[in-house]
N, C-alpha and C positions, 0 to 999 in steps of 0.2 A: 504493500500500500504506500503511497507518495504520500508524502507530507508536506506541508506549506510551512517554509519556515519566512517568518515576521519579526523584523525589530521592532516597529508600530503599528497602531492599526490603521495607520496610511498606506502600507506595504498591505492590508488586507487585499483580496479579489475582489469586486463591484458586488458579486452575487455573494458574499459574505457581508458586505456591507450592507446592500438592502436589507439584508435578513435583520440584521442589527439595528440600522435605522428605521423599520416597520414599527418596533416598540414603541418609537416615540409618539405622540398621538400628533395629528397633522395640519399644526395649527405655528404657533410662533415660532417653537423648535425647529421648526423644518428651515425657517428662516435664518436661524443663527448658523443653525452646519451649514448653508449651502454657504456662508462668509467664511468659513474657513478655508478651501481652497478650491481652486476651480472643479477638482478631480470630484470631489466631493458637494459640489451644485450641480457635477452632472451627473451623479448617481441618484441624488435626490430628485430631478426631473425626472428621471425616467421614473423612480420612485412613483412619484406623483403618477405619471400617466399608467401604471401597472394598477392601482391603488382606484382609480378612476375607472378602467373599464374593467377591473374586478366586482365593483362595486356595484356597475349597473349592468354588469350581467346578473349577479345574485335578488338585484332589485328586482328583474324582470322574472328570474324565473321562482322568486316568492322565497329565495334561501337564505335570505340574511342573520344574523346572528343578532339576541338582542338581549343583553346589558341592562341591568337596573343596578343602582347606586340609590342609597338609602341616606340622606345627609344625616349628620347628629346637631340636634340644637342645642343651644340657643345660633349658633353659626350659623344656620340656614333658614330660606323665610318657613313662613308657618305655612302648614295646610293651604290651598285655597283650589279653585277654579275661578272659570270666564275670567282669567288675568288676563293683560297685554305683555306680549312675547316676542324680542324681536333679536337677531343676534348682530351683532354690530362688532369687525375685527375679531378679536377671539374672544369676544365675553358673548354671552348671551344674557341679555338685561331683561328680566319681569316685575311687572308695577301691577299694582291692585289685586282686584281680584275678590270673591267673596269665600264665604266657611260657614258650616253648621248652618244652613237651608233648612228649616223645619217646621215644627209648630210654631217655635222659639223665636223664630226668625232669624236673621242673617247678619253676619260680621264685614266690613266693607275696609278693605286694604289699599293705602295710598303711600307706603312702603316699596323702595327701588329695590332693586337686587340682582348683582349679577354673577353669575359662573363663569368663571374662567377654565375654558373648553380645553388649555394645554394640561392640566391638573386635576380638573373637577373640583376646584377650590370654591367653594358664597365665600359672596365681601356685600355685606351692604353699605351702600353708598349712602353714606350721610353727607348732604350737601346746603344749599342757601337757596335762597329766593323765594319766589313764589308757590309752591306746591300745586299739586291736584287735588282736587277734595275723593275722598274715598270712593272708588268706583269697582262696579265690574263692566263686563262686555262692552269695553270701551277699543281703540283700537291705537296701535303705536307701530309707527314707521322709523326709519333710519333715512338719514341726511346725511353725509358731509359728517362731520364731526357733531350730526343734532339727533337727539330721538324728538319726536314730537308726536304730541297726544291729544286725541282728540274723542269728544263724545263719553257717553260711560249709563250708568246708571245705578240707583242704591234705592231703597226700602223694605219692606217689608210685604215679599212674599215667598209663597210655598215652592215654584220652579217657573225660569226663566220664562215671562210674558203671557202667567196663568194667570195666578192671582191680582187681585188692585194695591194699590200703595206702593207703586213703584215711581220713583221719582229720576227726571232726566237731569245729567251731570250737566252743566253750561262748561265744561271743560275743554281750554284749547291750550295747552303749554307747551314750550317749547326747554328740553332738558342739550343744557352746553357739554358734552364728555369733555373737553381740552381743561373748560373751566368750573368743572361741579358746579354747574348753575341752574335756577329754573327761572322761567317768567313764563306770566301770565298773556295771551297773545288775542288782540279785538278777533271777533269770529262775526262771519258774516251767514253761514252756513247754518241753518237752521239745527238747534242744539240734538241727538239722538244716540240711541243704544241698539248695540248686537248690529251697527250697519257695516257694508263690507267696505275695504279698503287694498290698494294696491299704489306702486309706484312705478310709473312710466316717465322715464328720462327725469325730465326737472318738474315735475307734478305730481299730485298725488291723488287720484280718483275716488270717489267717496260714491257708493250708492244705500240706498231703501236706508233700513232700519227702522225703529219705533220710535214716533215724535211723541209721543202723547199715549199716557194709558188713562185715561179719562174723558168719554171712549179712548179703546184701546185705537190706536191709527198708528198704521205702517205705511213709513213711502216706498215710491220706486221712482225719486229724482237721482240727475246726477250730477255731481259736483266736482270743479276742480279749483286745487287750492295749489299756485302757484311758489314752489319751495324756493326760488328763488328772492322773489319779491313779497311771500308769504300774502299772497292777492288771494281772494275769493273769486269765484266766477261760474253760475249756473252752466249748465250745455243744455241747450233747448233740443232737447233729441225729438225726432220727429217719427211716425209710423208706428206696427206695433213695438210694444214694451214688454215686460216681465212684469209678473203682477206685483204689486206691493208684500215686502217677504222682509226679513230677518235674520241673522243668522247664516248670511251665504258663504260660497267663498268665489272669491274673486283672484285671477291673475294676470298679469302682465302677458300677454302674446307676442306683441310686437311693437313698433315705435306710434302704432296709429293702433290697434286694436287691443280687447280684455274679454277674458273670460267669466262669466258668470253662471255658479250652476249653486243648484238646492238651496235651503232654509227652510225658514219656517212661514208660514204667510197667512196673510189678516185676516183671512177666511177660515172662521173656525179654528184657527191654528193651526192650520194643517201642514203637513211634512210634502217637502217639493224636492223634485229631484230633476226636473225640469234642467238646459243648460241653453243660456245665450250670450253672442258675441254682438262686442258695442265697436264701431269705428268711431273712436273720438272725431277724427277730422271731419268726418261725413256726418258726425252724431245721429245714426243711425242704430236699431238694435237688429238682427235678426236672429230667429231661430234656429237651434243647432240641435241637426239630428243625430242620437245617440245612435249606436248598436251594441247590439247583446245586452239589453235591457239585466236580461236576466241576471250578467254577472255584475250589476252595478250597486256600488256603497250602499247600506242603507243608514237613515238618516245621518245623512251630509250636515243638517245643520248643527248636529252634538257634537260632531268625528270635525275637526277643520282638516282641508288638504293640504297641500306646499308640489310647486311644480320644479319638475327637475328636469332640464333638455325638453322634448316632446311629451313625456308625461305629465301626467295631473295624480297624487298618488298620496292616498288615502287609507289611513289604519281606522278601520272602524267595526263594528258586531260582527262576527262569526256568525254564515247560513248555517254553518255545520250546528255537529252538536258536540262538537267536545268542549271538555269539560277545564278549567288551568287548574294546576296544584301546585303553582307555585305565584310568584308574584313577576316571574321571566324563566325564558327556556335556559337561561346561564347568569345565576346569580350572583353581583360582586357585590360582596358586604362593602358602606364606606370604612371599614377599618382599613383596605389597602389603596383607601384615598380619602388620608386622616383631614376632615375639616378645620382648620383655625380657629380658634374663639377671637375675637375684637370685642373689648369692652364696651366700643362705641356701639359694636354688633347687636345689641340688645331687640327683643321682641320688639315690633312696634306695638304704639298703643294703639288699637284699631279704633274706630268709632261706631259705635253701635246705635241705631236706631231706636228711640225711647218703645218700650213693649207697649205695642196698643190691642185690644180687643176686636175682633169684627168677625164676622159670618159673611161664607162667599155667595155669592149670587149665584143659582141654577146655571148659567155658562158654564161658570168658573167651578162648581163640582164635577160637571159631567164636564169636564178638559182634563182636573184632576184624575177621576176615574180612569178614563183614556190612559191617562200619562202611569198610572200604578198596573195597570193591566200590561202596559208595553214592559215597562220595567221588571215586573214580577216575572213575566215570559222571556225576558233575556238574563237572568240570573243564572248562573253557572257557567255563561258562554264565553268563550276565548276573545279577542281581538283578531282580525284579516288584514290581509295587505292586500288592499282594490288599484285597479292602476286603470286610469282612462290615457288611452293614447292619443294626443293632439295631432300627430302628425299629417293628417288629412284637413284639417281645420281650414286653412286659409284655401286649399286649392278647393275643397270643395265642401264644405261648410257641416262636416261630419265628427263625429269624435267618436272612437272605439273603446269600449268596457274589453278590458285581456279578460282571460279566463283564468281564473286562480288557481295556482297550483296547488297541492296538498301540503308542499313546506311553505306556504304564505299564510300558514296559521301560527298566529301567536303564543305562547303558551303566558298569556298575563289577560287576568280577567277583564271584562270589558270595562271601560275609563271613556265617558262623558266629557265634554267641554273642558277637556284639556287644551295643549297648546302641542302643533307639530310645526317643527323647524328642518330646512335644509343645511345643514353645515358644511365642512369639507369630506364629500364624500362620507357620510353618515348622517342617517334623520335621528332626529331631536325630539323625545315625548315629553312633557313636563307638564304636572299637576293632573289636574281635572278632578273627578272622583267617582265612586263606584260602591258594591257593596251596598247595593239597596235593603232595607230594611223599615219594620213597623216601630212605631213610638207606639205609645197609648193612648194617643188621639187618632192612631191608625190611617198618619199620613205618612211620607216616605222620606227618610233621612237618609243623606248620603257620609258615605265617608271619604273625605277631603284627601289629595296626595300630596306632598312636595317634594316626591322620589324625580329621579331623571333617567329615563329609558333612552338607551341609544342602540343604535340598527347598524352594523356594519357586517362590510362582509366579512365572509368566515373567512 
Protein backbone atom coordinates (compact mmCIF):
# COMPACT_ATOMS: atom_id res chain seq x y z
CA UNK A 1 0.00 0.00 0.00
CA UNK A 2 1.45 3.66 -0.90
CA UNK A 3 1.48 6.11 1.52
CA UNK A 4 1.24 9.86 1.37
CA UNK A 5 3.94 11.40 3.10
CA UNK A 6 3.03 15.33 4.35
CA UNK A 7 5.04 17.85 6.15
CA UNK A 8 1.77 20.07 6.07
CA UNK A 9 -1.41 19.92 5.34
CA UNK A 10 -0.74 22.18 2.37
CA UNK A 11 1.23 19.15 0.95
CA UNK A 12 -2.30 17.27 1.49
CA UNK A 13 -4.14 15.90 -2.19
CA UNK A 14 -7.22 18.28 -3.12
CA UNK A 15 -9.55 15.10 -2.52
CA UNK A 16 -8.09 14.89 1.19
CA UNK A 17 -8.71 18.29 1.55
CA UNK A 18 -12.20 18.48 0.58
CA UNK A 19 -12.94 15.74 2.68
CA UNK A 20 -11.49 17.88 5.46
CA UNK A 21 -12.95 21.10 4.52
CA UNK A 22 -16.63 19.58 4.03
CA UNK A 23 -16.78 19.71 8.19
CA UNK A 24 -16.61 23.15 8.10
CA UNK A 25 -20.26 24.27 7.64
CA UNK A 26 -20.43 26.69 4.47
CA UNK A 27 -20.99 29.85 5.46
CA UNK A 28 -17.92 32.50 6.65
CA UNK A 29 -15.31 29.77 7.08
CA UNK A 30 -15.34 28.82 3.65
CA UNK A 31 -14.37 32.49 3.25
CA UNK A 32 -11.40 32.75 5.56
CA UNK A 33 -9.60 29.24 3.97
CA UNK A 34 -10.07 30.33 0.54
CA UNK A 35 -7.48 33.70 2.00
CA UNK A 36 -5.11 31.57 2.70
CA UNK A 37 -3.63 30.42 -0.52
CA UNK A 38 -4.66 30.33 -3.99
CA UNK A 39 -4.37 26.32 -3.98
CA UNK A 40 -6.74 26.35 -1.24
CA UNK A 41 -9.67 28.94 -2.86
CA UNK A 42 -9.58 26.53 -5.53
CA UNK A 43 -10.21 23.60 -3.68
CA UNK A 44 -12.94 25.33 -1.85
CA UNK A 45 -14.66 26.33 -5.38
CA UNK A 46 -14.81 23.27 -6.58
CA UNK A 47 -15.97 22.42 -2.97
CA UNK A 48 -18.71 24.65 -3.38
CA UNK A 49 -19.85 23.45 -6.79
CA UNK A 50 -19.76 19.52 -5.54
CA UNK A 51 -21.77 20.61 -2.35
CA UNK A 52 -24.38 22.47 -4.76
CA UNK A 53 -25.35 19.82 -7.13
CA UNK A 54 -25.08 17.27 -4.22
CA UNK A 55 -27.49 19.10 -2.70
CA UNK A 56 -30.02 19.58 -5.39
CA UNK A 57 -29.92 16.31 -6.58
CA UNK A 58 -30.92 14.95 -2.91
CA UNK A 59 -33.43 17.83 -2.92
CA UNK A 60 -35.03 16.40 -5.92
CA UNK A 61 -35.07 13.02 -5.28
CA UNK A 62 -36.60 13.67 -1.53
CA UNK A 63 -33.09 12.38 0.40
CA UNK A 64 -31.84 14.88 2.39
CA UNK A 65 -30.71 14.46 5.60
CA UNK A 66 -32.21 16.54 8.41
CA UNK A 67 -30.73 17.87 11.75
CA UNK A 68 -32.47 19.28 14.66
CA UNK A 69 -30.43 21.35 17.29
CA UNK A 70 -32.37 21.99 20.41
CA UNK A 71 -30.86 25.50 21.99
CA UNK A 72 -30.42 25.76 25.97
CA UNK A 73 -31.89 28.95 27.40
CA UNK A 74 -31.80 31.56 28.61
CA UNK A 75 -29.23 31.99 25.23
CA UNK A 76 -31.96 31.33 22.92
CA UNK A 77 -35.34 33.18 22.18
CA UNK A 78 -38.38 31.59 23.67
CA UNK A 79 -40.81 29.29 22.04
CA UNK A 80 -42.97 31.10 19.48
CA UNK A 81 -44.55 30.81 15.96
CA UNK A 82 -45.88 33.24 12.87
CA UNK A 83 -42.27 35.14 13.76
CA UNK A 84 -40.40 37.12 10.98
CA UNK A 85 -37.48 35.11 9.50
CA UNK A 86 -35.03 36.27 7.22
CA UNK A 87 -31.31 35.25 6.92
CA UNK A 88 -29.06 38.13 6.07
CA UNK A 89 -25.00 37.06 5.45
CA UNK A 90 -24.60 34.31 7.89
CA UNK A 91 -26.83 35.10 10.75
CA UNK A 92 -30.25 34.23 10.38
CA UNK A 93 -32.30 37.09 12.27
CA UNK A 94 -36.02 36.26 13.83
CA UNK A 95 -38.39 39.09 15.44
CA UNK A 96 -41.64 38.54 17.16
CA UNK A 97 -43.76 36.14 16.92
CA UNK A 98 -46.43 34.80 19.40
CA UNK A 99 -46.75 31.53 22.25
CA UNK A 100 -49.32 29.75 24.28
CA UNK A 101 -52.46 30.34 21.74
CA UNK A 102 -55.33 29.16 23.83
CA UNK A 103 -58.07 29.60 26.09
CA UNK A 104 -55.53 31.96 27.93
CA UNK A 105 -54.62 33.75 25.17
CA UNK A 106 -51.42 34.64 23.58
CA UNK A 107 -48.00 36.18 24.29
CA UNK A 108 -46.74 38.79 21.51
CA UNK A 109 -42.72 39.00 20.88
CA UNK A 110 -40.87 42.19 19.63
CA UNK A 111 -37.49 40.51 20.79
CA UNK A 112 -34.48 40.30 17.80
CA UNK A 113 -32.45 37.22 17.49
CA UNK A 114 -30.09 35.98 15.51
CA UNK A 115 -28.14 32.42 14.64
CA UNK A 116 -25.19 32.49 13.50
CA UNK A 117 -25.34 29.61 10.66
CA UNK A 118 -21.11 29.08 10.94
CA UNK A 119 -21.61 27.75 14.62
CA UNK A 120 -25.31 27.47 15.42
CA UNK A 121 -24.59 30.05 18.10
CA UNK A 122 -28.20 32.85 19.54
CA UNK A 123 -26.87 36.25 20.33
CA UNK A 124 -29.70 38.49 20.98
CA UNK A 125 -29.35 41.77 19.60
CA UNK A 126 -29.80 44.27 22.15
CA UNK A 127 -29.95 47.48 20.24
CA UNK A 128 -31.47 51.47 20.39
CA UNK A 129 -34.10 53.32 18.77
CA UNK A 130 -37.21 52.94 17.81
CA UNK A 131 -38.67 49.37 18.27
CA UNK A 132 -41.61 47.29 16.90
CA UNK A 133 -44.51 46.88 19.07
CA UNK A 134 -45.04 43.03 19.63
CA UNK A 135 -46.40 41.24 16.71
CA UNK A 136 -46.86 38.06 14.89
CA UNK A 137 -47.56 37.28 11.13
CA UNK A 138 -45.82 40.36 10.23
CA UNK A 139 -43.32 40.17 7.54
CA UNK A 140 -39.37 41.16 7.38
CA UNK A 141 -37.11 41.42 4.35
CA UNK A 142 -33.31 42.08 3.81
CA UNK A 143 -31.77 45.24 2.20
CA UNK A 144 -28.30 46.23 1.91
CA UNK A 145 -27.13 46.31 5.33
CA UNK A 146 -31.24 46.95 6.54
CA UNK A 147 -33.89 44.35 7.70
CA UNK A 148 -37.18 46.10 7.46
CA UNK A 149 -40.50 45.26 8.90
CA UNK A 150 -43.41 45.69 8.04
CA UNK A 151 -47.37 44.82 9.04
CA UNK A 152 -47.81 42.39 12.07
CA UNK A 153 -50.64 41.79 14.20
CA UNK A 154 -51.48 40.94 18.29
CA UNK A 155 -54.61 40.18 20.51
CA UNK A 156 -56.54 37.84 21.68
CA UNK A 157 -57.55 34.89 19.92
CA UNK A 158 -57.89 31.19 19.76
CA UNK A 159 -55.94 30.42 15.93
CA UNK A 160 -54.70 32.72 13.33
CA UNK A 161 -57.97 34.81 11.64
CA UNK A 162 -60.61 32.62 13.73
CA UNK A 163 -61.57 34.38 16.46
CA UNK A 164 -62.30 38.51 17.12
CA UNK A 165 -59.95 40.68 19.06
CA UNK A 166 -57.22 40.67 16.95
CA UNK A 167 -55.62 43.97 16.42
CA UNK A 168 -53.46 45.32 13.36
CA UNK A 169 -49.75 46.36 14.07
CA UNK A 170 -49.20 50.03 12.29
CA UNK A 171 -45.73 48.61 12.07
CA UNK A 172 -43.07 50.00 9.53
CA UNK A 173 -39.24 49.91 10.99
CA UNK A 174 -36.47 49.86 9.53
CA UNK A 175 -33.57 47.67 11.62
CA UNK A 176 -29.56 49.27 10.78
CA UNK A 177 -27.03 45.72 11.07
CA UNK A 178 -23.61 48.06 10.51
CA UNK A 179 -25.39 50.37 13.38
CA UNK A 180 -27.62 48.22 15.95
CA UNK A 181 -30.26 50.70 15.20
CA UNK A 182 -34.08 50.96 14.68
CA UNK A 183 -36.45 53.63 13.44
CA UNK A 184 -39.69 54.02 13.13
CA UNK A 185 -40.54 54.73 9.00
CA UNK A 186 -44.05 57.03 7.66
CA UNK A 187 -46.18 54.19 5.93
CA UNK A 188 -48.36 54.96 3.32
CA UNK A 189 -49.49 51.26 2.61
CA UNK A 190 -52.58 50.52 4.38
CA UNK A 191 -51.58 48.86 7.93
CA UNK A 192 -52.12 44.48 7.66
CA UNK A 193 -51.31 40.87 8.94
CA UNK A 194 -50.37 37.34 7.41
CA UNK A 195 -49.98 39.51 3.93
CA UNK A 196 -47.28 38.10 1.54
CA UNK A 197 -44.00 39.75 0.66
CA UNK A 198 -41.17 39.27 -1.71
CA UNK A 199 -38.02 41.32 -3.06
CA UNK A 200 -37.44 42.08 -6.74
CA UNK A 201 -34.27 44.06 -7.44
CA UNK A 202 -34.73 47.45 -5.49
CA UNK A 203 -38.46 47.00 -4.36
CA UNK A 204 -40.24 45.19 -2.23
CA UNK A 205 -43.87 43.67 -3.23
CA UNK A 206 -46.54 43.41 -0.77
CA UNK A 207 -49.97 41.63 -1.52
CA UNK A 208 -53.61 40.74 0.26
CA UNK A 209 -53.48 40.11 3.94
CA UNK A 210 -56.10 41.18 6.63
CA UNK A 211 -56.82 44.90 7.10
CA UNK A 212 -59.41 44.71 9.56
CA UNK A 213 -61.15 41.92 11.80
CA UNK A 214 -64.03 43.84 12.41
CA UNK A 215 -65.80 42.44 9.98
CA UNK A 216 -63.10 40.37 9.28
CA UNK A 217 -61.66 41.96 5.51
CA UNK A 218 -58.91 40.58 3.45
CA UNK A 219 -57.21 42.26 0.44
CA UNK A 220 -55.88 41.30 -2.80
CA UNK A 221 -54.02 44.86 -3.53
CA UNK A 222 -50.71 45.30 -4.52
CA UNK A 223 -48.18 47.28 -3.29
CA UNK A 224 -44.63 48.60 -3.92
CA UNK A 225 -42.40 50.18 -1.55
CA UNK A 226 -39.50 51.56 -3.19
CA UNK A 227 -36.18 50.26 -0.85
CA UNK A 228 -34.22 52.73 -2.29
CA UNK A 229 -36.17 55.84 -1.66
CA UNK A 230 -38.39 53.87 0.86
CA UNK A 231 -41.54 55.54 -1.43
CA UNK A 232 -44.91 53.89 -1.38
CA UNK A 233 -46.76 53.25 -4.41
CA UNK A 234 -50.06 51.28 -5.34
CA UNK A 235 -49.92 49.12 -8.81
CA UNK A 236 -53.29 49.45 -10.30
CA UNK A 237 -53.35 45.88 -11.66
CA UNK A 238 -55.98 45.55 -14.06
CA UNK A 239 -58.19 42.03 -15.35
CA UNK A 240 -58.79 39.14 -13.24
CA UNK A 241 -57.07 38.87 -9.70
CA UNK A 242 -56.78 36.36 -6.90
CA UNK A 243 -59.38 36.54 -4.42
CA UNK A 244 -58.67 38.31 -1.26
CA UNK A 245 -56.48 35.57 0.92
CA UNK A 246 -53.83 35.60 3.80
CA UNK A 247 -51.20 33.75 4.55
CA UNK A 248 -49.72 33.02 0.87
CA UNK A 249 -46.41 32.62 -0.36
CA UNK A 250 -45.13 34.74 -2.70
CA UNK A 251 -41.75 34.68 -4.81
CA UNK A 252 -39.51 36.54 -6.91
CA UNK A 253 -39.53 34.81 -10.80
CA UNK A 254 -37.96 37.24 -12.42
CA UNK A 255 -36.93 41.19 -12.86
CA UNK A 256 -40.76 41.83 -14.18
CA UNK A 257 -42.70 38.96 -12.69
CA UNK A 258 -43.82 36.90 -8.82
CA UNK A 259 -45.32 34.12 -8.00
CA UNK A 260 -48.25 33.66 -5.82
CA UNK A 261 -49.89 30.59 -4.80
CA UNK A 262 -52.35 29.27 -1.60
CA UNK A 263 -53.42 30.95 1.86
CA UNK A 264 -56.08 31.36 3.60
CA UNK A 265 -59.12 33.40 2.17
CA UNK A 266 -62.20 35.70 3.21
CA UNK A 267 -64.53 33.37 2.24
CA UNK A 268 -65.24 31.39 5.13
CA UNK A 269 -61.64 30.91 5.76
CA UNK A 270 -61.19 28.79 3.42
CA UNK A 271 -57.77 27.00 2.57
CA UNK A 272 -56.43 27.92 -1.28
CA UNK A 273 -54.11 26.26 -3.17
CA UNK A 274 -54.81 28.19 -6.11
CA UNK A 275 -51.26 29.79 -7.99
CA UNK A 276 -50.99 33.07 -9.90
CA UNK A 277 -48.36 35.18 -11.76
CA UNK A 278 -48.23 39.04 -11.46
CA UNK A 279 -46.19 41.01 -14.39
CA UNK A 280 -45.35 44.00 -12.32
CA UNK A 281 -44.48 46.06 -15.40
CA UNK A 282 -47.64 45.16 -17.35
CA UNK A 283 -49.57 44.81 -13.71
CA UNK A 284 -51.36 42.34 -14.85
CA UNK A 285 -52.22 38.87 -12.85
CA UNK A 286 -52.93 35.67 -14.69
CA UNK A 287 -53.79 32.29 -13.92
CA UNK A 288 -51.29 29.56 -13.53
CA UNK A 289 -52.08 26.06 -14.38
CA UNK A 290 -50.96 23.55 -11.99
CA UNK A 291 -50.34 19.80 -12.69
CA UNK A 292 -50.41 16.79 -10.74
CA UNK A 293 -52.89 18.31 -8.54
CA UNK A 294 -52.66 15.31 -6.70
CA UNK A 295 -49.11 15.52 -5.48
CA UNK A 296 -49.45 19.01 -4.30
CA UNK A 297 -48.66 20.65 -0.53
CA UNK A 298 -51.57 20.77 1.58
CA UNK A 299 -52.21 23.79 3.26
CA UNK A 300 -49.78 26.03 1.90
CA UNK A 301 -50.97 28.76 4.13
CA UNK A 302 -49.44 26.99 7.64
CA UNK A 303 -46.31 25.17 5.78
CA UNK A 304 -44.58 28.65 4.20
CA UNK A 305 -42.20 27.64 0.99
CA UNK A 306 -38.75 29.25 -0.17
CA UNK A 307 -37.67 28.95 -3.96
CA UNK A 308 -34.44 27.41 -4.85
CA UNK A 309 -33.36 27.75 -8.88
CA UNK A 310 -36.79 26.57 -10.75
CA UNK A 311 -38.23 25.00 -7.67
CA UNK A 312 -40.96 26.21 -5.22
CA UNK A 313 -40.26 23.73 -2.22
CA UNK A 314 -42.25 23.14 0.46
CA UNK A 315 -42.14 20.90 3.95
CA UNK A 316 -45.49 20.59 4.83
CA UNK A 317 -48.36 17.33 6.38
CA UNK A 318 -47.44 13.96 5.32
CA UNK A 319 -50.45 12.17 2.63
CA UNK A 320 -48.97 9.19 4.09
CA UNK A 321 -49.57 7.79 7.26
CA UNK A 322 -46.42 7.30 9.13
CA UNK A 323 -46.07 7.96 12.20
CA UNK A 324 -42.33 10.28 13.61
CA UNK A 325 -40.67 8.86 16.82
CA UNK A 326 -38.40 11.03 17.11
CA UNK A 327 -38.20 14.88 16.82
CA UNK A 328 -35.77 14.20 13.27
CA UNK A 329 -34.40 11.30 11.32
CA UNK A 330 -30.76 12.23 12.91
CA UNK A 331 -30.77 13.98 16.04
CA UNK A 332 -27.89 16.51 17.36
CA UNK A 333 -28.37 17.22 20.95
CA UNK A 334 -27.16 21.28 21.35
CA UNK A 335 -24.44 19.96 23.71
CA UNK A 336 -22.09 19.44 20.49
CA UNK A 337 -23.10 23.17 19.63
CA UNK A 338 -22.77 24.57 23.21
CA UNK A 339 -24.85 27.94 23.33
CA UNK A 340 -23.23 31.20 25.04
CA UNK A 341 -25.01 32.79 27.85
CA UNK A 342 -24.94 36.88 27.45
CA UNK A 343 -26.13 38.41 30.56
CA UNK A 344 -27.52 41.02 28.27
CA UNK A 345 -29.12 37.75 26.63
CA UNK A 346 -31.93 37.67 29.15
CA UNK A 347 -35.70 36.47 28.20
CA UNK A 348 -37.55 39.27 26.85
CA UNK A 349 -40.38 40.76 28.72
CA UNK A 350 -43.14 39.89 26.22
CA UNK A 351 -46.34 41.92 26.46
CA UNK A 352 -49.21 40.21 27.09
CA UNK A 353 -52.66 41.33 26.23
CA UNK A 354 -54.85 42.23 29.48
CA UNK A 355 -57.25 38.72 29.86
CA UNK A 356 -60.63 39.66 28.65
CA UNK A 357 -63.93 37.41 28.69
CA UNK A 358 -66.10 36.96 25.41
CA UNK A 359 -68.03 34.10 23.76
CA UNK A 360 -67.51 33.53 19.86
CA UNK A 361 -70.11 34.07 17.56
CA UNK A 362 -71.74 30.96 15.57
CA UNK A 363 -68.96 31.76 12.42
CA UNK A 364 -66.26 31.67 14.69
CA UNK A 365 -67.39 28.04 16.54
CA UNK A 366 -68.13 26.26 13.45
CA UNK A 367 -64.31 27.67 11.87
CA UNK A 368 -63.12 26.41 15.23
CA UNK A 369 -64.78 23.05 14.97
CA UNK A 370 -63.36 22.92 11.27
CA UNK A 371 -59.91 23.91 12.47
CA UNK A 372 -59.97 20.89 15.70
CA UNK A 373 -61.32 18.24 13.24
CA UNK A 374 -58.35 19.14 10.63
CA UNK A 375 -55.80 19.19 13.56
CA UNK A 376 -57.12 16.13 15.60
CA UNK A 377 -56.84 14.16 11.95
CA UNK A 378 -53.25 15.12 11.31
CA UNK A 379 -51.95 14.10 14.71
CA UNK A 380 -49.36 11.53 14.42
CA UNK A 381 -48.28 12.56 10.92
CA UNK A 382 -44.64 13.18 9.71
CA UNK A 383 -43.69 16.35 7.71
CA UNK A 384 -43.01 15.92 3.30
CA UNK A 385 -40.87 17.40 1.11
CA UNK A 386 -43.45 18.97 -1.98
CA UNK A 387 -41.54 20.44 -4.80
CA UNK A 388 -43.56 22.47 -7.47
CA UNK A 389 -41.35 22.83 -10.55
CA UNK A 390 -41.35 26.44 -12.17
CA UNK A 391 -39.54 25.76 -14.87
CA UNK A 392 -42.20 25.97 -17.59
CA UNK A 393 -43.66 29.07 -15.82
CA UNK A 394 -42.80 31.91 -18.10
CA UNK A 395 -42.80 29.83 -21.52
CA UNK A 396 -45.97 28.61 -20.93
CA UNK A 397 -47.78 29.78 -17.81
CA UNK A 398 -47.75 26.08 -16.01
CA UNK A 399 -46.07 24.82 -12.99
CA UNK A 400 -45.50 21.05 -12.16
CA UNK A 401 -46.28 19.25 -8.43
CA UNK A 402 -42.93 16.38 -8.74
CA UNK A 403 -44.05 13.32 -7.28
CA UNK A 404 -42.71 12.48 -3.92
CA UNK A 405 -40.56 10.04 -3.26
CA UNK A 406 -40.75 7.60 -0.37
CA UNK A 407 -37.34 9.32 1.29
CA UNK A 408 -39.17 12.89 1.12
CA UNK A 409 -40.78 11.96 4.33
CA UNK A 410 -39.66 13.59 7.30
CA UNK A 411 -39.22 11.74 10.29
CA UNK A 412 -40.39 15.09 12.61
CA UNK A 413 -43.93 15.50 13.54
CA UNK A 414 -45.92 17.80 11.67
CA UNK A 415 -44.92 21.84 12.67
CA UNK A 416 -47.48 24.79 11.63
CA UNK A 417 -46.55 28.32 10.98
CA UNK A 418 -43.04 27.99 11.23
CA UNK A 419 -40.40 29.63 9.20
CA UNK A 420 -38.48 27.92 6.20
CA UNK A 421 -35.38 29.53 4.94
CA UNK A 422 -32.85 28.86 1.95
CA UNK A 423 -29.34 29.06 3.06
CA UNK A 424 -26.03 27.85 1.52
CA UNK A 425 -27.15 24.82 0.10
CA UNK A 426 -29.39 23.66 3.15
CA UNK A 427 -33.12 24.61 4.18
CA UNK A 428 -33.75 26.26 7.39
CA UNK A 429 -36.87 25.06 9.68
CA UNK A 430 -37.20 27.28 12.76
CA UNK A 431 -40.12 27.46 15.21
CA UNK A 432 -43.80 27.02 14.42
CA UNK A 433 -45.46 24.47 16.69
CA UNK A 434 -47.33 21.33 16.94
CA UNK A 435 -48.51 18.79 19.23
CA UNK A 436 -52.18 19.44 19.34
CA UNK A 437 -53.91 18.98 22.21
CA UNK A 438 -57.35 19.59 24.66
CA UNK A 439 -57.35 22.17 27.69
CA UNK A 440 -60.40 21.90 29.77
CA UNK A 441 -62.26 24.27 27.93
CA UNK A 442 -61.64 21.75 25.07
CA UNK A 443 -60.17 24.13 22.73
CA UNK A 444 -56.67 23.36 21.03
CA UNK A 445 -53.21 24.32 22.58
CA UNK A 446 -50.23 24.16 20.80
CA UNK A 447 -46.94 23.48 21.64
CA UNK A 448 -44.46 26.30 20.61
CA UNK A 449 -40.70 25.33 19.07
CA UNK A 450 -37.41 27.25 19.04
CA UNK A 451 -35.54 24.11 17.84
CA UNK A 452 -33.75 24.63 14.29
CA UNK A 453 -34.12 21.98 11.64
CA UNK A 454 -31.77 21.81 8.95
CA UNK A 455 -31.91 19.68 5.58
CA UNK A 456 -28.77 18.94 3.95
CA UNK A 457 -27.46 16.60 1.93
CA UNK A 458 -26.35 13.24 3.02
Amino acid sequence: MSQINCTDISSLPDEILEIVFAYVRPYDQYETISRVCTHWRAVINNLKRVRERVFNKCLTTGSLQWNSYHPLLPGAPAKRHSQCAVIHSKWLYVLGGSSSTGSSGATYFNDLWRLDLSNLVWERVVSTGQYTSPMSNGSMIAHRNKLLVFGGCMGKFIYPFVAPEVYICDNFHEYDVETNRWRHLPVVSPSRAGHSVCVQGSRMIVFGGLVQSTPWIMQNDVWQLNLELLQWEIIPVSGDKPEPRANATMVTIDSENILLIGGRGASNNIVLGDAWLLNVTMATWTKVKLINDEYAAPSIWSHPGCKIGDLLVFVSTSKGSSTPTSVCSSHRSSANHALSYNPFSSSVSPTRRPQTQYSLDQHSQSLLRQNRLRFEASLGRAMQLYILDLSHLISNGSAEWLRPSDDSRLNVPDIEMCSLLYGNDELILFGGCTQFTKDFHRLLRKEELNSVIIGEAR
